[in-house]
C-alpha positions, 0 to 999 in steps of 0.5 A, a space after each residue: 355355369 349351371 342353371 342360375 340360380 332371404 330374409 331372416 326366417 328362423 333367425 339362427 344365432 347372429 355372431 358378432 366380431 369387432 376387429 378394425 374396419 376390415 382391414 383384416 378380413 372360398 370360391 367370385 360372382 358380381 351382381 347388380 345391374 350397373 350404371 357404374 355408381 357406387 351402391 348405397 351401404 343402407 340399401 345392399 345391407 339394411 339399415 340394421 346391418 349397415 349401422 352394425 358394420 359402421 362400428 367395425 363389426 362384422 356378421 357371420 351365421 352359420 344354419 345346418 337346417 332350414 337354411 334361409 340366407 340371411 345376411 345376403 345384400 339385397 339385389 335380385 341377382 345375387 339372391 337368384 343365383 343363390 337360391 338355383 345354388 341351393 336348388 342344385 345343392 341341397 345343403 346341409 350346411 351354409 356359413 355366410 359372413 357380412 363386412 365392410 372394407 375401408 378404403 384409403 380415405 386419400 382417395 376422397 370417396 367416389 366409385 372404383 375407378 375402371 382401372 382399379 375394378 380390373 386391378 381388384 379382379 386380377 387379385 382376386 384371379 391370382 389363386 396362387 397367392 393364397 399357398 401357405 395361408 394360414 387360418 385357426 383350427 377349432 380342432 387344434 386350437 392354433 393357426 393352420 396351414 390352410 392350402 399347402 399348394 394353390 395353382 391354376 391349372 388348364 382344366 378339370 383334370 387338374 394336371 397342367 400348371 398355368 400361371 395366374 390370369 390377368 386382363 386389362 379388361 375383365 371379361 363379364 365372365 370367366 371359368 378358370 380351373 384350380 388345384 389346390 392342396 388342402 392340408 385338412 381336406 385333401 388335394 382337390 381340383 375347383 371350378 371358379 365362375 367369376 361374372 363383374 358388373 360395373 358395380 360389383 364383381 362375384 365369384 363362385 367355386 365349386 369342388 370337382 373331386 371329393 373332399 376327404 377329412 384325413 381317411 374319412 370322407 366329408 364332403 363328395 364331388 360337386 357338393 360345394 359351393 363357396 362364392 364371394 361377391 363384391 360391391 362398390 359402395 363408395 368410401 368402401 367395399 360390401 363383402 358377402 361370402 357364403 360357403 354351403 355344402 352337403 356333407 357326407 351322412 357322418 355323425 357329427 361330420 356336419 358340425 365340424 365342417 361348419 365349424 372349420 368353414 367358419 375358420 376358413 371364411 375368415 383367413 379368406 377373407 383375410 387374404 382378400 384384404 391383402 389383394 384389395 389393399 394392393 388396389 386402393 392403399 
């Protein structure tokens, strides 16, 4: 990985969108250093957003200048590795999302159990379950496919199928490889860094080969990076995702990025729910 990398300055615009408490919901890194304890919701998100997310809201911003992360939990590492992503980047273009997801009231609160941390990080490593998800087209106006193809393969060259990783014990790092067909984008090769805490588990997926929108080029090689990460707070889960990019010096290609990255956050996040609800339903 390389070198590791707040505040609501500038407030860009907040976008606000009820739907049930994430159960419906790019790119995994964890933070926070861990005694094994649930996070306080008040404390990773602020008693601002955390009041936001209790009524079954979730927050989404989108900045194309004087980029400042403003939804980002508060814990040191995560805001560290952050700001060296944006050192290294330079972004034009940064879409962050906050939510929250339930889990089953069955199981009476208390922190992830080892064996469900290790089951959620085995979903979240099992990139070939997102072929064929769908999102939402500005463009068009309806459901997408978003990946015609996702399959891990041995390493940046992109050439050999493996099957989906799986570990009894999650490593406190791992570097696997993707190639991933994007019917919008193209067909590219992704890196993803995942690190776990006890606490928490994170992700972070970077683009090793160009992305092209149809013939015109939008985002170049090693110009973005998505990362999810994911707290243990309890009776749920913290989710912050963000994508940031620099996009290809295009009129009007920054603001259509953006948008379709806004999209795709969201039938990600959806497909996450799916693999937490394998977990904790």
């Amino acid at each position: 990985m390389r070198r590791r990398p707040n505040g609501l300055a500038g407030k860009p615009a907040l976008i606000l969108w009820k739907k049930p408490l994430l159960c419906p919901l790019l790119f995994l890194m964890l933070a926070v250093s861990g005694s094994g304890q649930p996070l306080a919701l008040t404390n990773l998100a602020g008693p601002e957003y955390a009041e936001l997310l209790r009524k079954n809201e979730k927050l989404i911003r989108i900045q194309y200048k004087n980029i400042s992360p403003a939804l980002i939990p508060s814990d040191p590492y995560l805001k560290n590795m952050t700001a060296g992503l944006m050192r290294d980047l330079g972004p034009t273009l940064f879409v962050e999302t906050l939510q929250l997801y339930r889990k089953a009231p069955s199981r009476n609160g208390g922190p992830w159990s080892p064996a469900e941390r290790a089951g959620l990080y085995n979903q979240t490593l099992a990139l070939s379950t997102l072929t064929g998800l769908q999102y939402y087209s500005a463009r068009r106006k309806s459901m997408r496919t978003f990946y015609e193809s996702s399959t891990v393969v041995s390493g940046p060259d992109g050439n050999t199928p493996r099957p989906d990783p799986s570990y009894t014990s999650p490593p406190a790092e791992l570097t696997i490889y993707a190639r991933q067909k994007d019917l919008s984008f193209g067909d590219n090769v992704y890196r993803y860094d995942y690190y776990v805490r006890p606490d928490a588990l994170i992700f972070v997926q970077e683009n090793l080969t160009a992305m092209n929108y149809g013939i015109i080029p939008a985002v170049g090689k090693n110009r973005l990076r998505s990362l999810v990460a994911v707290y243990d707070a309890g009776d749920f889960l913290l989710i912050y995702a963000a994508s940031m990019a620099r996009t290809a010096s295009v009129p009007g290609m920054n603001e259509r990025v953006g948008a379709s990255f806004t999209n795709r956050i969201e039938a990600f996040l959806g497909w996450f729910t799916k693999q937490a609800d394998k977990v904790f339903k």
